[in-house]
C-alpha positions as CSV (number, residue, x, y, z in Angstrom):
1,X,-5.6,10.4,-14.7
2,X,-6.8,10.8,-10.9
3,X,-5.8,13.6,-9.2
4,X,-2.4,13.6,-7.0
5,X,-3.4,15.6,-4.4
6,X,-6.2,13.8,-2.6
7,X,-4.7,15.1,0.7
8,X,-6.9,18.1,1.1
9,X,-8.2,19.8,4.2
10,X,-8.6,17.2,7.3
11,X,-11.8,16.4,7.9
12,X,-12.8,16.7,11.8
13,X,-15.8,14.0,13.3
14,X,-16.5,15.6,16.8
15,X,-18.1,13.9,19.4
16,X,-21.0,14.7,21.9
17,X,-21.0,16.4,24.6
18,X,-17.2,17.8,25.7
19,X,-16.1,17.2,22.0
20,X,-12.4,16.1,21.3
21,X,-11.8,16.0,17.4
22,X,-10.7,12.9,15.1
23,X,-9.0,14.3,12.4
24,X,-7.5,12.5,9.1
25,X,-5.5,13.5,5.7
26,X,-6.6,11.3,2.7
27,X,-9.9,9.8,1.7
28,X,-12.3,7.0,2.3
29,X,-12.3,5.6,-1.1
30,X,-11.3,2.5,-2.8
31,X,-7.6,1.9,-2.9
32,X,-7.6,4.7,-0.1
33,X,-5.4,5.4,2.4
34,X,-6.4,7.5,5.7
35,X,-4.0,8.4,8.2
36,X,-5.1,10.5,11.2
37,X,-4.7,11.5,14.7
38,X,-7.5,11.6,18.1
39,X,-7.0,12.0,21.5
40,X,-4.3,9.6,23.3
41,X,-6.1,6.4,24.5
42,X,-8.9,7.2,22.5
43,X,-10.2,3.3,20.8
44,X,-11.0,2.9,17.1
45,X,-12.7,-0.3,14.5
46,X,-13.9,-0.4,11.3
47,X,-16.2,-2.4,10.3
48,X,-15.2,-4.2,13.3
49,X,-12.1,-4.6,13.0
50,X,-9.6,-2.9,15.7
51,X,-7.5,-0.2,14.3
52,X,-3.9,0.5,16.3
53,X,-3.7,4.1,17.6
54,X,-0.5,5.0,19.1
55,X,0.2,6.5,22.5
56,X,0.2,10.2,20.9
57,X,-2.9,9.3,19.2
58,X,-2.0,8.4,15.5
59,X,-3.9,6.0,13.4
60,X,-4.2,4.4,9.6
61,X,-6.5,2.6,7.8
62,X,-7.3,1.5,4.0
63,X,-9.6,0.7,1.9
64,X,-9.5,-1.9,-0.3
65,X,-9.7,-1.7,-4.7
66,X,-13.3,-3.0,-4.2
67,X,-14.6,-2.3,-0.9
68,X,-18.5,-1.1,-0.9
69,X,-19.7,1.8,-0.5
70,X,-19.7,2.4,2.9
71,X,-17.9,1.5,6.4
72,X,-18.4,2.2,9.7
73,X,-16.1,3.5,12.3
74,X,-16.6,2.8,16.1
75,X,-14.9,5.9,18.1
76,X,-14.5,5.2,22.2
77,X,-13.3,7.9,23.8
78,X,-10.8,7.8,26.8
79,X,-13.8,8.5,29.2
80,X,-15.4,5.6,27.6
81,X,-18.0,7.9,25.1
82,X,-18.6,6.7,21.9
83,X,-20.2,7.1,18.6
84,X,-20.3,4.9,15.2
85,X,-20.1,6.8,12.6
86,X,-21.6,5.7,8.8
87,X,-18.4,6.5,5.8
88,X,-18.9,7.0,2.3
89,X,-16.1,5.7,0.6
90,X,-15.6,6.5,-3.2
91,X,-16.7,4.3,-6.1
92,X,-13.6,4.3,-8.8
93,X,-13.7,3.2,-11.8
94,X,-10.7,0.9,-13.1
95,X,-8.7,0.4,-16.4
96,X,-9.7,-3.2,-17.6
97,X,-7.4,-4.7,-20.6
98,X,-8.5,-7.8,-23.0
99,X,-5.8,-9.9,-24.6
100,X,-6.4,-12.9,-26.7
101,X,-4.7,-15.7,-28.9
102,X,-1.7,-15.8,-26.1
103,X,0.1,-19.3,-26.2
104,X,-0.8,-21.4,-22.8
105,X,2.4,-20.9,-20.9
106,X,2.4,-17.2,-20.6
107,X,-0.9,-17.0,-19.0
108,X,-0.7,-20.1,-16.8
109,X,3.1,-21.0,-15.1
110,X,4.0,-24.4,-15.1
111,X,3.4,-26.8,-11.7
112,X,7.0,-25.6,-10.4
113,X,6.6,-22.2,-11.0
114,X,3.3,-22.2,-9.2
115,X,5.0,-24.4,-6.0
116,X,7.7,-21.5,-5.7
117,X,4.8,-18.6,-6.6
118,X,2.6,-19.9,-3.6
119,X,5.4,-20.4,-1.2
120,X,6.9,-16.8,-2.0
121,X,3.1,-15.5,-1.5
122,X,3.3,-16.8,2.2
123,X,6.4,-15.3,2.6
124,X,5.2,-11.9,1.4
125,X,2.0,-12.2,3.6
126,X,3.9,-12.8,6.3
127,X,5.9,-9.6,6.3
128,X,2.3,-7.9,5.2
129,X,0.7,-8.7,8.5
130,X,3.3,-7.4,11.0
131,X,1.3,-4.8,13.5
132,X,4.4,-3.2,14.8
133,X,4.6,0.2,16.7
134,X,6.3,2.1,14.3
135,X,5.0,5.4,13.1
136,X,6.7,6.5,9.9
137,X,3.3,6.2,8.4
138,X,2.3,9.2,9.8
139,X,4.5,11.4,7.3
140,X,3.8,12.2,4.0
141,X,5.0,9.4,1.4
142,X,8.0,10.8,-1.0
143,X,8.5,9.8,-4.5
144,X,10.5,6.2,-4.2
145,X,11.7,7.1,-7.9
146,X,11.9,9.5,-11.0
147,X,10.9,8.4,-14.2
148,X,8.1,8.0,-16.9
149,X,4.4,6.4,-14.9
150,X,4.1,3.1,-17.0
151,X,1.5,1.3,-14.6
152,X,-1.0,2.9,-12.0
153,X,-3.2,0.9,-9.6
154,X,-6.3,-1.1,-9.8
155,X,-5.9,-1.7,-14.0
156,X,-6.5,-5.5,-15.1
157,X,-5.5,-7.6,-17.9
158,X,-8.4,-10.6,-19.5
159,X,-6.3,-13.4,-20.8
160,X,-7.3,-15.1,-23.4
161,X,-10.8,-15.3,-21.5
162,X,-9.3,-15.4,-18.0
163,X,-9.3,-12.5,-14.9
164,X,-5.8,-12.0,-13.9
165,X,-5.1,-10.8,-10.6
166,X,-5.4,-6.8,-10.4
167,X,-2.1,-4.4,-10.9
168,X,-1.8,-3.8,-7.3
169,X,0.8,-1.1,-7.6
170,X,2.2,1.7,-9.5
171,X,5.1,1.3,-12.1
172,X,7.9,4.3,-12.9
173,X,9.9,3.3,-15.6
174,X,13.8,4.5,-15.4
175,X,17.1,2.8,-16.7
176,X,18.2,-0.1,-15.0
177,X,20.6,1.6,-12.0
178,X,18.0,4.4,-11.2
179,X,18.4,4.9,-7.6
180,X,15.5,3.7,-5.6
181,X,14.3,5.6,-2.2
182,X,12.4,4.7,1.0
183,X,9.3,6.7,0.5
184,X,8.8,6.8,4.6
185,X,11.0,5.8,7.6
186,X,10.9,1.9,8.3
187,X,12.4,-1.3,9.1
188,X,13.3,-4.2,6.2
189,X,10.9,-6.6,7.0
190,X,11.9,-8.9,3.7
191,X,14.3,-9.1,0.8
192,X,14.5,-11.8,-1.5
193,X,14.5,-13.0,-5.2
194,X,11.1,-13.9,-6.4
195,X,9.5,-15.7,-9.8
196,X,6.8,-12.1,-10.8
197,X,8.5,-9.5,-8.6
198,X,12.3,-10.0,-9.1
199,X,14.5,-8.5,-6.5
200,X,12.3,-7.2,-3.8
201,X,12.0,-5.1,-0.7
202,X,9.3,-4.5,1.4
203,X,9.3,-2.1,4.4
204,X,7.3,-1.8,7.3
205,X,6.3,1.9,8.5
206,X,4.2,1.0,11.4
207,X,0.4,0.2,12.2
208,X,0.4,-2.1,9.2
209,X,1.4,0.4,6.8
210,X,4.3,-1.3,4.3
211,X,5.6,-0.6,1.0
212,X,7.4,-3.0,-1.6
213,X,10.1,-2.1,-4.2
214,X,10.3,-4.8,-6.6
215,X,11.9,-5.9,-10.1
216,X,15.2,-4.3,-8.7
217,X,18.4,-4.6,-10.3
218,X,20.3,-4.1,-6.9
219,X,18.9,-4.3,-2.6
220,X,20.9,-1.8,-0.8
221,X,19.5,-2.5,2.7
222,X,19.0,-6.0,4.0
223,X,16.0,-7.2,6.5
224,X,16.1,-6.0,9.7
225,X,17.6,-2.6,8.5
226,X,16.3,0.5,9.7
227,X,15.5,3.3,7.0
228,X,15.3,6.7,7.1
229,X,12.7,8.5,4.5
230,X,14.2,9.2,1.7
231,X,17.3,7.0,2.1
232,X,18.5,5.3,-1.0
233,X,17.7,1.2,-0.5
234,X,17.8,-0.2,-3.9
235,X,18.2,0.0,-7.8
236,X,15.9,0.0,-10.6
237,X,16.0,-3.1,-12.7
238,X,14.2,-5.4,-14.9
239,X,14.2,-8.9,-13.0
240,X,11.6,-11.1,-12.2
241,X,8.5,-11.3,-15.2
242,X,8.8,-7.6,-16.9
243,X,8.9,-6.4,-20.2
244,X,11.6,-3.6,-19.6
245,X,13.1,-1.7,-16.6
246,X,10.6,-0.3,-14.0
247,X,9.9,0.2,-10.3
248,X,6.9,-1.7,-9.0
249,X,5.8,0.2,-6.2
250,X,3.2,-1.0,-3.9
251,X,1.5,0.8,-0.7
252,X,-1.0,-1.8,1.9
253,X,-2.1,-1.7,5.2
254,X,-1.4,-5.2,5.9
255,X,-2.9,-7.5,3.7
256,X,-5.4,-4.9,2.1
257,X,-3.3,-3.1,-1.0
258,X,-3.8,0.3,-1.5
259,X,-2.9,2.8,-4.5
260,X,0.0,4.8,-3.6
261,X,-0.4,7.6,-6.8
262,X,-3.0,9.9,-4.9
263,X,-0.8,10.4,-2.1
264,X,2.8,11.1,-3.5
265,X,4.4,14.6,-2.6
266,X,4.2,16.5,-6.0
């Protein structure tokens, strides 16, 4: 089991010259999360890609379950100063499960299962890649639920010879009715019914920082709805493909999923 407390003390890049710090809580390492703060108007990338940084100076970015071993992140300073800087991110290792002898239809859906599977996968990375202003992200994520850990992120099952798609979230098993939280402040971005996840919720926190609630028995909140952290917004259930009742929890920062365990409040 990783550790839970991942957030340890910031770490601080400084600039040359008339230094002006870049600080951050969590770590660069796969399935990582980093959320931090630098001057106001201050401009960030990695690897070359822009990252948002709000007009008080806050900033996110992941990295994803198998990102290489190192990034780099471009810092321009309001004055114009910059600096890349190399990152080691964190090799982890990952749970990988073999099953054989399964009978055809479980591993592969039929054709109109996959039609719906594909069109519900657009619809979920549509609400992934909203870039909204929002900046619940910048508090600490609270447990979404109470309950036994029956699923953690990164693990993957072998089907009878074939690479399914990685666990991309963490599971807390509870009776079906367990009352199911905003971890951080939001807006619904989408709620629907769908063939592997069930009754779903996803909820954007800002910067491209979301988090999904699926297999529910009940949505509390509808899209469009604005959440506070902490607020109940759904039920624990067992729809959608599952074996029993569970939460599937998910963390990303837009299209890149992230593991969610390190970073929970104990």
């Amino acid at each position: 089991m990783i550790a839970r407390r991942m957030i340890l003390a910031a770490p601080v890049l400084l600039l040359a010259g008339r230094a002006r710090a870049l600080q951050w809580r969590g770590e660069p390492a796969q399935g990582g999360l980093v959320v931090g703060s630098v001057a106001p108007g201050t401009r960030l990338s990695l690897d070359g890609r822009a990252v948002r940084v709000s007009p008080q100076g806050d900033f996110a970015f992941g990295f994803g379950r198998d990102h290489g071993a190192g990034a780099r992140l471009s810092v321009t300073q309001p004055d114009g100063r910059s600096e890349v800087r190399a990152l080691s991110v964190r090799k982890r290792d990952w749970s990988v499960q073999r099953i054989t002898g399964l009978p055809p239809a479980q591993v592969t859906p039929d054709a109109a299962a996959l039609r719906r599977i594909t069109a519900e996968r657009e619809q979920l990375a549509a609400a992934r890649a909203l870039d909204s202003g929002l900046t619940g992200f910048t508090e600490p994520l609270d447990w979404p639920a109470r309950g036994r850990i029956s699923g953690v992120f990164g693990s993957q099952r072998i089907l009878n010879g074939e690479p399914r798609q990685p666990h991309f979230g963490f599971d807390i098993a509870a009776p079906t009715g367990t009352p199911v939280s905003a971890t951080l402040a939001g807006r619904v971005t989408l709620s629907g019914d769908f063939f592997f996840f069930g009754q779903l919720l996803v909820v954007d926190h800002g910067h491209g920082v979301n988090t999904l609630y699926a297999h529910l028995s009940q949505r509390l909140v509808g899209e469009g709805e604005t959440v506070a952290r902490g607020q109940p917004i759904g039920k624990i259930g067992a729809t959608g493909r599952v074996t029993g009742p569970h939460l599937h929890f998910s963390l990303s920062w837009y299209q890149t999923w992230l593991d969610p365990q390190p970073l929970l409040e104990s």
